[in-house]
Residue, then its C-alpha position, 0 to 999 in steps of 0.5 A: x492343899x497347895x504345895x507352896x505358898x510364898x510370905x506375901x501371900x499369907x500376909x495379914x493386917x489388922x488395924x484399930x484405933x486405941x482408946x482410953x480403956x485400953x490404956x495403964x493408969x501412968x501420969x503419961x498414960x500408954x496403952x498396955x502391951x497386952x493389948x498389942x499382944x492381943x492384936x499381934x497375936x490374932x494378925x499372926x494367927x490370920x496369916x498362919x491360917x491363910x498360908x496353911x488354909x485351915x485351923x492354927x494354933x499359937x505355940x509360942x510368942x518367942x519374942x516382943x521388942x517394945x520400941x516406943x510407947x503407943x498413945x492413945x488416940x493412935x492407930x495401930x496397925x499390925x502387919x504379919x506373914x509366915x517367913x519360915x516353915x517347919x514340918x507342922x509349924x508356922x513362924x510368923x514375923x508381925x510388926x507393929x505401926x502407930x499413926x496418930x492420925x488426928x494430927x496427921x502425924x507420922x507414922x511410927x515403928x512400934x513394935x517386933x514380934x516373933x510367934x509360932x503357929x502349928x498347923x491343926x488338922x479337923x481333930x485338932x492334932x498337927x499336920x503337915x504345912x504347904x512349903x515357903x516359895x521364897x521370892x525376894x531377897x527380904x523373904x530369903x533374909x527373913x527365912x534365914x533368920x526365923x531358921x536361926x532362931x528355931x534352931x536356937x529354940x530348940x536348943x533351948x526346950x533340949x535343955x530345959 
């Protein structure tokens, strides 16, 4: 197992276009946010899988920040890399883009997701996740605010 990995090197991207099925039943219809969720959540488990090169597992998805409804019709677009590691766990920072690509529209900020991932090992017990080489002065921002909010997380499962 490589000793360090960097944020860009686990980066992942997963991209579909939404369609009427994937949407709730409102006057102006949008599509659900469990099919975002589903779509951050397996770009996030790419990223977490390519920066430990094996099995992961999501142990929580800590936060979605819905900025904007997504249409259907648009593309979405899910961006994900590893910004913090632990002894055994991933936290993965995914953000979420919409496109409306037929009329050549811009492209829009959606979404914000923070998940944690655990490393699994052939047993599927955790084990131990190669160290974050922080490159840029974004990946050393992203690392001290993922570092922040794991503290805050684990305050909270002590006193749950």
């Amino acid at each position: 197992m490589k000793t360090r990995r960097t944020p860009a090197q686990s980066e992942s991207v997963v991209a579909d276009l939404m369609m009427p099925h994937q949407a709730n039943g409102l006057r102006t219809p949008s599509v659900f946010g469990g099919v975002i969720v589903s779509l951050v959540d397996r770009c996030a488990a790419l990223s977490a899988m390519r920066h430990c090169s094996g099995q992961a597992t999501t142990l929580s998805i800590d936060r979605v920040l819905f900025k904007e409804p997504i249409r259907v019709g648009e593309l979405v677009e899910v961006r994900a890399r590893v910004v913090h590691v632990g002894r055994t766990s991933m936290s993965i920072l995914a953000n979420v883009f919409a496109e409306h690509i037929a009329s050549g529209g811009a492209r829009r900020h959606t979404n914000e997701c923070w998940l944690t991932f655990v490393h699994l090992d052939a047993t599927g017990k955790p084990a131990p996740v190669p160290a974050l080489e922080l490159e840029t002065d974004e990946d050393r921002r992203l690392h001290a605010l993922a570092a922040s909010r794991r503290a805050q997380a684990l305050t909270e499962r002590r006193e749950a």
